[in-house]
GUVEXMAR-487865 format. One line per 2 residues: number of its first residue (from 0); their letters; for each residue x, y, z of N, C-alpha, C. Coordinates in nm, 3 decimals. Example, Ala and Ser with C-alpha at 12.3 -4.5 7.8 and 13.67 -1.06 7.14 Angstrom:
BEGIN
0) as) 1.319 -0.569 0.780 1.230 -0.450 0.780 1.320 -0.330 0.780 ~ 1.285 -0.225 0.708 1.367 -0.106 0.714 1.290 0.003 0.787;
This chain:
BEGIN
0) xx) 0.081 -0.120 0.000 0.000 0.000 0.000 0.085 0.126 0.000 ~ 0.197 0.140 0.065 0.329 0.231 0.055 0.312 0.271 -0.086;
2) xx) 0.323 0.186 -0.160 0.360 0.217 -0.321 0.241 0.299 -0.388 ~ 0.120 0.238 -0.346 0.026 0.378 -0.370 0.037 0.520 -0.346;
4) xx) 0.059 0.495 -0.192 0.023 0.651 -0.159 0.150 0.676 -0.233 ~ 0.272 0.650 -0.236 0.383 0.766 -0.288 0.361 0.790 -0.415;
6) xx) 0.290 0.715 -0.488 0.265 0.717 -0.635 0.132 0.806 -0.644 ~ 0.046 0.832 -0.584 -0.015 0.918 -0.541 0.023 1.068 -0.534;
8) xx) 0.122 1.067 -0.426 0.189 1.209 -0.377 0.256 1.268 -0.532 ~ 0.368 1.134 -0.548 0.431 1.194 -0.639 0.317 1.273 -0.840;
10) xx) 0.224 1.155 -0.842 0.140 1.242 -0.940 0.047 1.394 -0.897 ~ 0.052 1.391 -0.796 -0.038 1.531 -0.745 0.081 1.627 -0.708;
12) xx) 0.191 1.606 -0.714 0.296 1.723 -0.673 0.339 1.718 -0.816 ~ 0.339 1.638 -0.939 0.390 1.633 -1.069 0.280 1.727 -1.124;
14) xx) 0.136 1.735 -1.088 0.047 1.804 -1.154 0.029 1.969 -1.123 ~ 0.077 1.971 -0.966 0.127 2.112 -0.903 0.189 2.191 -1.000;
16) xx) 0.330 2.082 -1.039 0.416 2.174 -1.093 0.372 2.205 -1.246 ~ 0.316 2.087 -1.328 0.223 2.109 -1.447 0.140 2.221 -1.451;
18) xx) 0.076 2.269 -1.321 -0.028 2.384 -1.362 0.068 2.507 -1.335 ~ 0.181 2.498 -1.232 0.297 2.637 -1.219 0.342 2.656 -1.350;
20) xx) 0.407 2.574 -1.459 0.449 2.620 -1.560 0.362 2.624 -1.626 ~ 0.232 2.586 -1.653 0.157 2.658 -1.749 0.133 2.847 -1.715;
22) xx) 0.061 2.837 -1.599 0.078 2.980 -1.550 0.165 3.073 -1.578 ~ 0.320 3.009 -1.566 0.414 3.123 -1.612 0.466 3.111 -1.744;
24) xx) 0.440 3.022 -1.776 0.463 3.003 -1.939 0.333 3.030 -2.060 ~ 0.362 3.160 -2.101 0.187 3.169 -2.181 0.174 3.134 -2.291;
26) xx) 0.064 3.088 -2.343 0.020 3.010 -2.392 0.035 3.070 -2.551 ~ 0.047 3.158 -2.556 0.008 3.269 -2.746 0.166 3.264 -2.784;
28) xx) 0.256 3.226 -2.697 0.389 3.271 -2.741 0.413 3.097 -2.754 ~ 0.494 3.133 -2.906 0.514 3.007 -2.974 0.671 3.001 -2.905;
30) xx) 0.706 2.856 -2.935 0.821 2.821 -2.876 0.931 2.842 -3.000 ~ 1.037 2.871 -2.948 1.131 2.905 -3.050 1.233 2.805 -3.036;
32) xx) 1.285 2.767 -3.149 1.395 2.607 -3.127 1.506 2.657 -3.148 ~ 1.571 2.655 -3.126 1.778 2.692 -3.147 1.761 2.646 -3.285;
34) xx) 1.843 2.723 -3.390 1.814 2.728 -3.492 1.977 2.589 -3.510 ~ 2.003 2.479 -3.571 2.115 2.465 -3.586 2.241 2.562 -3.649;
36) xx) 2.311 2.554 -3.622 2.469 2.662 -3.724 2.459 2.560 -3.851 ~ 2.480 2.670 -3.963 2.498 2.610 -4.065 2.655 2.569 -4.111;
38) xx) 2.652 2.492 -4.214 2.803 2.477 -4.257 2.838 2.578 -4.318 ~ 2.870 2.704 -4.275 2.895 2.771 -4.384 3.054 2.813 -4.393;
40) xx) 3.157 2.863 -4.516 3.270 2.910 -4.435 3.302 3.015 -4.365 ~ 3.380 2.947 -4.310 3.432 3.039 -4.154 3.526 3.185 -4.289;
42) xx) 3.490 3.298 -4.192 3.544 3.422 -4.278 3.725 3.410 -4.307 ~ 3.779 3.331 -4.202 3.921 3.300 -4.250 3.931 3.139 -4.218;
44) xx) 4.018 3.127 -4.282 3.995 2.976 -4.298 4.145 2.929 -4.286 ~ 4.192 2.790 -4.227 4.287 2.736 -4.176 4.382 2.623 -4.280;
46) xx) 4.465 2.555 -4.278 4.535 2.455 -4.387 4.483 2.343 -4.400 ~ 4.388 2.280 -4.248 4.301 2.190 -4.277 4.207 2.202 -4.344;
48) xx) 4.175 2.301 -4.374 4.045 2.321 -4.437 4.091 2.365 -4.555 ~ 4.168 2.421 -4.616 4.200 2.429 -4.745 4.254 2.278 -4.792;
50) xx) 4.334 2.259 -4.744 4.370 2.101 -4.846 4.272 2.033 -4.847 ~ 4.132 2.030 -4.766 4.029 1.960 -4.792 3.926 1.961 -4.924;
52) xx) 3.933 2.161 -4.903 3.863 2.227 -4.965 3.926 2.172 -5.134 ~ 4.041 2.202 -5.162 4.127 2.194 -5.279 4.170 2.039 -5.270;
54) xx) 4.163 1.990 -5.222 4.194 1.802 -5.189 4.346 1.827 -5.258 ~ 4.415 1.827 -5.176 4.577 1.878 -5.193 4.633 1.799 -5.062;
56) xx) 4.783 1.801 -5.076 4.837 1.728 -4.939 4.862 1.842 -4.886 ~ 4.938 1.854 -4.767 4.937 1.973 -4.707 5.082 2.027 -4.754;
58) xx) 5.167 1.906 -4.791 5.314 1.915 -4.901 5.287 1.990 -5.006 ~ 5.182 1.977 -5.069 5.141 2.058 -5.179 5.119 2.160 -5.144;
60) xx) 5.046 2.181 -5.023 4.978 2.347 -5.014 5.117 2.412 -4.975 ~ 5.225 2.383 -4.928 5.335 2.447 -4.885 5.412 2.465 -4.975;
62) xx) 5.426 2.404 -5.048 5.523 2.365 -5.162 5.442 2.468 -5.321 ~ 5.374 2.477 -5.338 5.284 2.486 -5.462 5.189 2.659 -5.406;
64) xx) 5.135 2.670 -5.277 5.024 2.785 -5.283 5.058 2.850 -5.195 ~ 5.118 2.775 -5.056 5.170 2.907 -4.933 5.247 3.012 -5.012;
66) xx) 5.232 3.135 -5.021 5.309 3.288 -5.025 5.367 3.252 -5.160 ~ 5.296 3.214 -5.262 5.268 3.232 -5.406 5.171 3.232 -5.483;
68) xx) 5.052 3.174 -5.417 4.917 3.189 -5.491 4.841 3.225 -5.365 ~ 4.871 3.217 -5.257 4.792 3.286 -5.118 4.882 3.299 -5.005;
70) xx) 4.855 3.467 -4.992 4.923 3.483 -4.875 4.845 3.491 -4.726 ~ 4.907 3.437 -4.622 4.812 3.465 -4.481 4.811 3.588 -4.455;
72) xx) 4.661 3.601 -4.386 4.611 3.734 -4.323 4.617 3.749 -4.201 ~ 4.634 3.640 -4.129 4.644 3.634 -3.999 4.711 3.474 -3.970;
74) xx) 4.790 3.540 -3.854 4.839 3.478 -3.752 4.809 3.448 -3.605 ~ 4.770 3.330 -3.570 4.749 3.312 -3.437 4.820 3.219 -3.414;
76) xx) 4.883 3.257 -3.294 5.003 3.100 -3.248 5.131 3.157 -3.396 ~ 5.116 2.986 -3.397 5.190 2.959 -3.536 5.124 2.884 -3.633;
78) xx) 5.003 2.908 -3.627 4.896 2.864 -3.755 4.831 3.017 -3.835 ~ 4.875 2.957 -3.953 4.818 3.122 -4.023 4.679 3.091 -4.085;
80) xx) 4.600 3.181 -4.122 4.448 3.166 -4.137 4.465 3.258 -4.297 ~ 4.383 3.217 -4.365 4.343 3.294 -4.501 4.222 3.344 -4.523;
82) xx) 4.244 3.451 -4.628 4.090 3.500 -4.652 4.022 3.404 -4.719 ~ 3.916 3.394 -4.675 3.758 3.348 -4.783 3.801 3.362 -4.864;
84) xx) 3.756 3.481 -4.902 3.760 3.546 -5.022 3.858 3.527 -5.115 ~ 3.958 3.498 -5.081 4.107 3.489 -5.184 4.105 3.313 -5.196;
86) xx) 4.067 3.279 -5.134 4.073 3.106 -5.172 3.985 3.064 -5.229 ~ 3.832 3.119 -5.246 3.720 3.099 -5.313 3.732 3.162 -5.454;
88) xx) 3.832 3.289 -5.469 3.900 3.315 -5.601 4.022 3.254 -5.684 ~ 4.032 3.188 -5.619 4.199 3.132 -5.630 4.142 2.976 -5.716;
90) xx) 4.037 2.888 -5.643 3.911 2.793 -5.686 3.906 2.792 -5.794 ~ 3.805 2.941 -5.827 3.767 2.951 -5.980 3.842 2.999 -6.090;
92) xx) 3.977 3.034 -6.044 4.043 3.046 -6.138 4.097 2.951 -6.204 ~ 4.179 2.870 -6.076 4.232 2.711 -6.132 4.102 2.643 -6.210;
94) xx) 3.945 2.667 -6.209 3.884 2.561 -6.223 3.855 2.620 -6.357 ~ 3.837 2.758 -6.416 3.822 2.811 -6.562 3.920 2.732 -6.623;
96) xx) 4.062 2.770 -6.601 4.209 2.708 -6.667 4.224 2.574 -6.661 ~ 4.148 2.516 -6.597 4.202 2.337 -6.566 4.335 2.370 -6.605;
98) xx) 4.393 2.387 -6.494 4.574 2.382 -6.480 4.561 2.321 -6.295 ~ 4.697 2.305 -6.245 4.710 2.289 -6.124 4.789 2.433 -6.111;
100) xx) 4.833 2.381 -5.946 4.894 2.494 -5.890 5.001 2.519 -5.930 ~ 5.112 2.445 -5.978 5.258 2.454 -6.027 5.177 2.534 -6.125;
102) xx) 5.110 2.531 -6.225 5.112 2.587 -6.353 5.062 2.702 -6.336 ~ 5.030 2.730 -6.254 4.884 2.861 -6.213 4.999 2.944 -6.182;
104) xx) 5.155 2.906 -6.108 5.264 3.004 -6.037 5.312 3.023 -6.157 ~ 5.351 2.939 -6.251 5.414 2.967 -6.380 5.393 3.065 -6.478;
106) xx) 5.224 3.061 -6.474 5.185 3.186 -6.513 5.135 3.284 -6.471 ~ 5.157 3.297 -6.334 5.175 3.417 -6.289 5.279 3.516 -6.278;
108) xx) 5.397 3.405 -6.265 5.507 3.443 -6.294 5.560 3.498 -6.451 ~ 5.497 3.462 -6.560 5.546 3.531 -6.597 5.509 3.586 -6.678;
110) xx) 5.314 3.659 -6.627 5.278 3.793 -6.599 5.339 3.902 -6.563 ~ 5.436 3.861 -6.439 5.485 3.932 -6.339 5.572 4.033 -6.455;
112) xx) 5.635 3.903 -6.528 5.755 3.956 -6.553 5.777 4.033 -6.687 ~ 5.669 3.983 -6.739 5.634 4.092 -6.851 5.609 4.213 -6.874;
């Protein structure tokens, strides 16, 4: 009989608190859900995320695009970060030319030099 009454208590103190939050919670105001974060890119962006982005080794990105086809904008620590913007241009250029990166320095180079 124990098991009643507490099962008892406990549904009539569960219904207490059921009618307290209705009271302070009103009823016309819709509930709002945390919206998830989207994937979107981050405004500077890191070497993991470019060799992903460009599916490159990270030998390549050092060898082939660090401080010849993109320079860092920032430094934190000793990881440098790049613009958006210059790597999302850098993309469509290689992807008009179907060239790689060796060839993309080649002829920039010798733009330069003309």
């Amino acid at each position: 009989m124990e098991t009643n009454t507490t099962l008892t208590q406990l549904l009539e103190e569960t219904k207490k608190i059921h009618d307290l939050l209705a009271d302070r919670i009103p009823k016309h105001r819709p509930m709002v859900l945390e919206q998830q974060p989207t994937q979107e890119v981050p405004e500077h962006v890191d070497i993991t995320w470019l060799t992903d982005y460009f599916g490159i080794s990270k030998g390549t990105f050092y060898n082939e695009v660090d401080g010849k086809l993109l320079e860092a904008i920032l430094n934190i620590g000793r990881r440098p970060y790049y613009l958006k913007s210059d790597v999302i241009e850098l993309m469509t250029e290689r992807k008009k030319k179907h060239l790689g990166f060796k060839k993309l320095n080649t002829e920039r180079k010798k733009k330069e030099n003309k």
